[in-house]
Backbone as CSV, one residue per row, in Angstrom:
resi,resn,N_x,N_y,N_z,CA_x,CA_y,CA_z,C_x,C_y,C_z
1,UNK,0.847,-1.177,0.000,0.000,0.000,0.000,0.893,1.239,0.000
2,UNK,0.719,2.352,-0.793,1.318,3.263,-1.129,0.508,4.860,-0.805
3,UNK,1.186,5.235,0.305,0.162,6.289,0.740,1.019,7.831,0.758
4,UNK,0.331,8.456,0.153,0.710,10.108,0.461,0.587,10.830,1.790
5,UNK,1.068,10.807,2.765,0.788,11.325,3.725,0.959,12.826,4.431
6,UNK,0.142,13.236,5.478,0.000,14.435,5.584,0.557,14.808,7.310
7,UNK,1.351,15.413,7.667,1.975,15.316,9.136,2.315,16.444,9.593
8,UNK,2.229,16.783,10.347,2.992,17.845,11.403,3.799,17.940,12.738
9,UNK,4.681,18.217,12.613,5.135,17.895,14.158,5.682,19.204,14.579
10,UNK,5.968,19.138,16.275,6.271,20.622,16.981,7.135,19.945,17.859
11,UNK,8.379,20.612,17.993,9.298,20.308,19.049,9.097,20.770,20.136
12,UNK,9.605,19.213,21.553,8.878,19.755,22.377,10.081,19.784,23.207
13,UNK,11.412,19.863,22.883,13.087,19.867,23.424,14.196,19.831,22.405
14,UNK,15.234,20.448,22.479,15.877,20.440,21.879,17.320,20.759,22.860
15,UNK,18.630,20.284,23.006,19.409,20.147,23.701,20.946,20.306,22.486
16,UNK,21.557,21.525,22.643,22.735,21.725,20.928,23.931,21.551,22.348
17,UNK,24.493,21.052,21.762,25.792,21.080,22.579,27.021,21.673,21.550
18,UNK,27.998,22.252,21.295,28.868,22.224,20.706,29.894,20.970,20.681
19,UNK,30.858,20.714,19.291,31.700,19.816,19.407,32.704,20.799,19.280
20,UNK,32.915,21.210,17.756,34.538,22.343,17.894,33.632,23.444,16.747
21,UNK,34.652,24.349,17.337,34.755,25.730,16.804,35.811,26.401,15.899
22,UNK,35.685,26.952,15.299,36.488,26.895,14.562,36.976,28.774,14.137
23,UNK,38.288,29.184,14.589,38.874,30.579,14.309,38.668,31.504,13.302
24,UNK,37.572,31.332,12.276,37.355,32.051,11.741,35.761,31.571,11.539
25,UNK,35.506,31.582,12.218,33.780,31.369,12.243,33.168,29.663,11.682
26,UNK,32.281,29.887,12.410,31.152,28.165,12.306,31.909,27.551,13.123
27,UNK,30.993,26.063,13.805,31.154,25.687,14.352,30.664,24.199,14.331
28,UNK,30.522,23.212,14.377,30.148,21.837,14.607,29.290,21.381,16.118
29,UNK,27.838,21.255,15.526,27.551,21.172,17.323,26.272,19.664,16.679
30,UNK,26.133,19.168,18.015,25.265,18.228,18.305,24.077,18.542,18.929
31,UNK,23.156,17.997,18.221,21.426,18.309,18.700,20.702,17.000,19.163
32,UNK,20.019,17.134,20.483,19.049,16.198,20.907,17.931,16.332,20.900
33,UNK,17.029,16.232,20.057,15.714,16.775,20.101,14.277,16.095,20.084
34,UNK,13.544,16.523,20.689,12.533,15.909,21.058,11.435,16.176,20.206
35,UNK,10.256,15.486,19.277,8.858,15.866,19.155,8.120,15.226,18.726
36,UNK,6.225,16.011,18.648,5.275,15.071,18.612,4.866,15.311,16.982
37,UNK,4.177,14.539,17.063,3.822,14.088,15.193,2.541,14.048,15.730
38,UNK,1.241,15.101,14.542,0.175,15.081,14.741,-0.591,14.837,12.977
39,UNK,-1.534,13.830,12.886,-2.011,13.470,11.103,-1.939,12.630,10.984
40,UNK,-1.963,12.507,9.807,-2.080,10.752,8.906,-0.624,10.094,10.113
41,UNK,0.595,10.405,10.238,1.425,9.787,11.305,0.898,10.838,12.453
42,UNK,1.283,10.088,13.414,1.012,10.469,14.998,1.967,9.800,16.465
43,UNK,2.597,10.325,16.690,3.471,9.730,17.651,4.307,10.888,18.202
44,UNK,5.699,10.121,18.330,6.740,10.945,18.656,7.980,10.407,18.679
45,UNK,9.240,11.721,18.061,10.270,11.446,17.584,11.533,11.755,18.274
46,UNK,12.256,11.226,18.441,13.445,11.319,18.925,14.184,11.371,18.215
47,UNK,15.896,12.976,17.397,15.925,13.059,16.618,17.600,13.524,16.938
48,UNK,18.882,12.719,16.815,19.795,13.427,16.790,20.826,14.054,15.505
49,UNK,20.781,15.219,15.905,20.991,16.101,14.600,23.087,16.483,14.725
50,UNK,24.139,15.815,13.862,24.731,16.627,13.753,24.961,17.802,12.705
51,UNK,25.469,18.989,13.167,25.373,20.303,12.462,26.543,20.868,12.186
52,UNK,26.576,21.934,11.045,27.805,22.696,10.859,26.968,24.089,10.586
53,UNK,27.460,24.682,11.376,26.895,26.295,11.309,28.010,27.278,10.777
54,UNK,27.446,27.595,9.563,28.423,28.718,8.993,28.549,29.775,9.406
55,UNK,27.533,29.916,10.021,27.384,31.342,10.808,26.208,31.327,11.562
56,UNK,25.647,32.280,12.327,24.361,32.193,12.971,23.141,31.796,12.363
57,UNK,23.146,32.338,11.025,21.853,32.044,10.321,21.838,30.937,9.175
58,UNK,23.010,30.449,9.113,23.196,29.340,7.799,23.833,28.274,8.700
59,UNK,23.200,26.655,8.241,23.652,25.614,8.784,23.306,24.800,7.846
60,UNK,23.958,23.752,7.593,23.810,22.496,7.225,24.278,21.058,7.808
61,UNK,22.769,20.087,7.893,22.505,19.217,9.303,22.422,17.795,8.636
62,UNK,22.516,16.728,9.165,22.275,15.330,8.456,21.869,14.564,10.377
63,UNK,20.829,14.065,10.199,20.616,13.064,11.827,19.615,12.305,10.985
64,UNK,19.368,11.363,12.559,18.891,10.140,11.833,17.650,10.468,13.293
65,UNK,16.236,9.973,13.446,14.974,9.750,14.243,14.218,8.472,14.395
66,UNK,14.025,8.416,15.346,13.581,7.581,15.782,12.225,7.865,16.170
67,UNK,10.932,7.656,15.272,9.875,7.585,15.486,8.495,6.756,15.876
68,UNK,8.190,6.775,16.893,7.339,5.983,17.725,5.698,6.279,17.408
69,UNK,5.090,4.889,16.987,3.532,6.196,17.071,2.938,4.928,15.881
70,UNK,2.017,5.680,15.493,0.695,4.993,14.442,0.791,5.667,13.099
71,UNK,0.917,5.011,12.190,0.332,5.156,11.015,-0.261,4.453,9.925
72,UNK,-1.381,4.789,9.356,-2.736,4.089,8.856,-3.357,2.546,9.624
73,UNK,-3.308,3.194,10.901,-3.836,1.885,11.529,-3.349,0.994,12.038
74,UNK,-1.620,0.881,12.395,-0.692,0.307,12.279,0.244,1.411,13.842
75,UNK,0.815,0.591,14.499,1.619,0.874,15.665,2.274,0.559,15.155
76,UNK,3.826,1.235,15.630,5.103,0.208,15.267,6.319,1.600,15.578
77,UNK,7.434,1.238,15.011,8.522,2.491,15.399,9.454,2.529,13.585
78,UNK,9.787,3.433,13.733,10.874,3.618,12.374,11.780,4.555,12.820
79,UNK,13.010,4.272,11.740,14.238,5.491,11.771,13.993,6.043,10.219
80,UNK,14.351,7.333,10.388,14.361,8.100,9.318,15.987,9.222,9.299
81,UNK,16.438,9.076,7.976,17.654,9.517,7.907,17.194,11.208,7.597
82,UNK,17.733,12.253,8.333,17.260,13.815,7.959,18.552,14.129,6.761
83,UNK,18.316,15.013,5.889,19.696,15.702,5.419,18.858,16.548,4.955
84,UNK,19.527,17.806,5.769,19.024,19.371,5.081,19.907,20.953,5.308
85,UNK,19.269,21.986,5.646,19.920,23.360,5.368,19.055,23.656,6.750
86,UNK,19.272,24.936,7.142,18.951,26.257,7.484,19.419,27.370,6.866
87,UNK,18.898,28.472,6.568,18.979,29.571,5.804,17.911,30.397,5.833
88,UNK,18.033,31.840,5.969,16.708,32.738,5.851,15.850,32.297,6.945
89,UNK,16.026,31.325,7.910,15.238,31.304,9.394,14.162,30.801,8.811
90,UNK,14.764,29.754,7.643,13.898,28.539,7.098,14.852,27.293,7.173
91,UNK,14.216,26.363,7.752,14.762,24.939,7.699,14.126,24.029,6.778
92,UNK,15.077,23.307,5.930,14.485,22.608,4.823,15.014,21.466,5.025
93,UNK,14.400,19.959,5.308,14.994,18.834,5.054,14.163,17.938,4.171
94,UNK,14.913,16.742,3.262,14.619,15.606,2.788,14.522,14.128,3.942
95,UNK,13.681,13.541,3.853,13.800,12.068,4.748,14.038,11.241,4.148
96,UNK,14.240,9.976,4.526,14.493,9.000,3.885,14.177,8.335,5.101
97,UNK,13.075,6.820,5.073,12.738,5.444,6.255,14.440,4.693,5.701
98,UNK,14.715,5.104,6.662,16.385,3.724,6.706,15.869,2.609,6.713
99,UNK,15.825,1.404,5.655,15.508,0.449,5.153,15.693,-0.907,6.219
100,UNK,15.023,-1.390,6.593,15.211,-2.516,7.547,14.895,-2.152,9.253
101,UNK,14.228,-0.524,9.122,14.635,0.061,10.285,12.970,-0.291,11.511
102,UNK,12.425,-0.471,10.390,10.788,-0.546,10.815,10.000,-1.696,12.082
103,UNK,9.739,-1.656,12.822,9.320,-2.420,13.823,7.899,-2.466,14.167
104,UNK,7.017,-3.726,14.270,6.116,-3.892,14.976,4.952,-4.414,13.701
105,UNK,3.715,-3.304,13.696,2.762,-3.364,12.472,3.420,-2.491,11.138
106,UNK,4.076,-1.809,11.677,4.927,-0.537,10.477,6.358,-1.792,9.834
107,UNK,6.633,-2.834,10.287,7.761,-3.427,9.842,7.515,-3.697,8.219
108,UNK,8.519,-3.322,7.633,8.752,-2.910,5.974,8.360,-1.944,5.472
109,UNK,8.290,-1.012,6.482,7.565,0.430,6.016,9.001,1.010,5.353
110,UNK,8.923,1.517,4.074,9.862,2.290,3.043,9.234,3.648,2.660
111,UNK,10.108,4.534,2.168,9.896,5.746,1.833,10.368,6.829,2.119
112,UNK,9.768,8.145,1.544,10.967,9.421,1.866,10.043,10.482,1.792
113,UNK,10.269,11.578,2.740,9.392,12.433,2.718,10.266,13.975,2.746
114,UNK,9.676,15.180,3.244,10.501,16.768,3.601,9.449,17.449,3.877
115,UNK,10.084,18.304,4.642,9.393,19.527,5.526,10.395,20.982,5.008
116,UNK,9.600,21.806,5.311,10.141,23.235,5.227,9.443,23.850,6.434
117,UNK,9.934,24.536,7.206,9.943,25.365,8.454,10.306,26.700,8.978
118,UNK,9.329,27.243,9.362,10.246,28.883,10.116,10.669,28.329,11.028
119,UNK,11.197,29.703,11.406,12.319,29.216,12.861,10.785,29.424,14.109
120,UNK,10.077,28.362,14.227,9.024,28.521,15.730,8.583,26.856,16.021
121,UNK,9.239,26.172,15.464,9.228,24.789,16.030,7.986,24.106,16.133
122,UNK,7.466,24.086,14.361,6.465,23.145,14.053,6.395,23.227,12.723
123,UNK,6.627,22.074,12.145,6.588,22.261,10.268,5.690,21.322,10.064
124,UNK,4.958,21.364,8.823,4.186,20.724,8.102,4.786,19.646,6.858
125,UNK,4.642,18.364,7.567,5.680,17.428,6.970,4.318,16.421,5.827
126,UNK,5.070,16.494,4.385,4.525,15.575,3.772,5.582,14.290,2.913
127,UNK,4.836,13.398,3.005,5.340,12.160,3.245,4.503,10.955,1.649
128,UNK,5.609,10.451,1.788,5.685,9.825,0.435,5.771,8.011,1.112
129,UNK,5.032,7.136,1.615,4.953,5.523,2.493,4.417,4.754,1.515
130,UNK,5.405,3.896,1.470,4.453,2.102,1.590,4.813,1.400,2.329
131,UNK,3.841,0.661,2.864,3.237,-0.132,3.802,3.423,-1.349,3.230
132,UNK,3.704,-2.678,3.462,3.279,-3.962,2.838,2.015,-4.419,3.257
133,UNK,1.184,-4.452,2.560,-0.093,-5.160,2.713,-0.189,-6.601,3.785
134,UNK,-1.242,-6.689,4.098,-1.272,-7.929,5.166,-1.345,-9.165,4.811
């Protein structure tokens, strides 16, 4: 089953630590972040982000999530690989379900989805799933 899906989620923690810095600006830092998924998915994600910040307002991020929750009727958990930007106090990422990653009623769940975001910690995520039939 091959479904278009419709999602939103809002962070409900986020924890940046720095790794190194670097003498002429940007820096390398680590993100722990927390949130809920509300729509066609519904749960919640656990999401660690490493980052390179070119400067205050430009970054580019790659983490991987761990998402817990229901979708189309189905409990179960997945990882999803992030790779994206910040820029203009817009965050843009691509997903990708890391293949083999799927657990429970969601096990063989494949696919790839993206969000675009202001900087206020809730984007409107649409999503590209299949499901294996029962």
């Amino acid at each position: 089953m091959s479904t278009k899906a419709q999602t939103s989620f809002r962070i409900q923690s986020w924890d940046e630590k720095p790794i190194q810095e670097f003498a002429g600006g940007g820096k390398i830092v680590s993100a722990h972040v927390t949130q809920q998924y509300e729509g066609d998915l519904a749960g919640n994600g656990v999401v660690e982000y490493l980052m390179y910040y070119v400067d205050d307002k430009n970054a580019i991020f790659t983490g991987y999530e761990t998402i817990e929750g229901e979708f189309a009727g189905r409990a179960g958990a997945f990882v999803i690989r992030h790779d994206g930007s910040y820029a203009g106090n817009v965050a843009n990422s691509e997903w990708s379900v890391v293949p083999g990653s799927a657990t429970g009623e969601l096990a063989g769940l494949a696919g790839v989805g993206s969000f675009s975001a202001g900087h206020g910690g809730q984007a409107e995520v649409t999503l590209n799933l299949t499901l294996e039939a029962d």
